[in-house]
C-alpha positions in Angstrom: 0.0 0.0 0.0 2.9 2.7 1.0 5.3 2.5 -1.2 8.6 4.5 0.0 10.7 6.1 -2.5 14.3 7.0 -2.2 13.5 10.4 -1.3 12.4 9.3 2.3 15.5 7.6 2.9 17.6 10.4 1.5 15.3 12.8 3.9 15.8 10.3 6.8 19.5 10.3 5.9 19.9 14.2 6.1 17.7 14.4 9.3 20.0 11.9 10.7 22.8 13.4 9.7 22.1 16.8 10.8 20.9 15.5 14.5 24.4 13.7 14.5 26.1 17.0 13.9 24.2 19.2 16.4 25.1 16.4 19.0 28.7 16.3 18.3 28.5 20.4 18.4 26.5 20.2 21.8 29.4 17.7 23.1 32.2 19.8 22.2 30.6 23.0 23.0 28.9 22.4 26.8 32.7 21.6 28.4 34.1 24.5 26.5 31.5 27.3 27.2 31.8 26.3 31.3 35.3 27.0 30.8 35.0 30.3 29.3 32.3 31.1 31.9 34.8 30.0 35.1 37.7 32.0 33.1 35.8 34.9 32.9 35.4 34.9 36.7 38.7 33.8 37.4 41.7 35.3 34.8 44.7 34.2 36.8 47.2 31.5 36.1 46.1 30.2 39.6 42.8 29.3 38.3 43.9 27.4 35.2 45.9 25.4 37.6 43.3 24.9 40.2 40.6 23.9 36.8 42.9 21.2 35.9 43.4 19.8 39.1 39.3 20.0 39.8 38.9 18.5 36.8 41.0 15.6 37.1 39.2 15.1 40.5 36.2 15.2 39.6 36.5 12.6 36.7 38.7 10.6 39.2 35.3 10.8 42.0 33.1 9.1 39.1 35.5 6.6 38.2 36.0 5.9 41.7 31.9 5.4 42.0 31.2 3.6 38.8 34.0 1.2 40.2 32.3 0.7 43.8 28.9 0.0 42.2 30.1 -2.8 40.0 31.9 -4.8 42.7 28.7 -3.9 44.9 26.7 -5.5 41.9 28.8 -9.1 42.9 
């Protein structure tokens, strides 16, 4: 009864691809603008330091969790 022609899957396709793109934009951009927002505040040499260091923390903290709640899974 519906036939599908190949300018759905070409419109799929783009849709697709554009949602991809936006996503990979969103993922680059959200890390970058909290940056710029915290260096506005901050514009010393200290805070670049003290970034890094809360940074590394921070994804250190959620390793540290994901890894407790997989040996509490056993």
């Amino acid at each position: 009864m519906d036939r599908r022609d190949i300018k759905d899957y070409l419109l799929a396709f783009s849709v697709l691809a554009v949602v991809l793109i936006v996503f990979v934009v969103i993922l680059i951009s959200v890390p970058y603008l909290f940056y710029l927002f915290f260096k506005i505040f901050f514009l010393t040499l200290q805070f670049g330091i003290l970034f890094i260091i809360v940074f590394w923390l921070v994804i250190v903290l959620i390793a540290w969790t994901v890894k407790i709640i997989s040996i509490s899974r056993y």
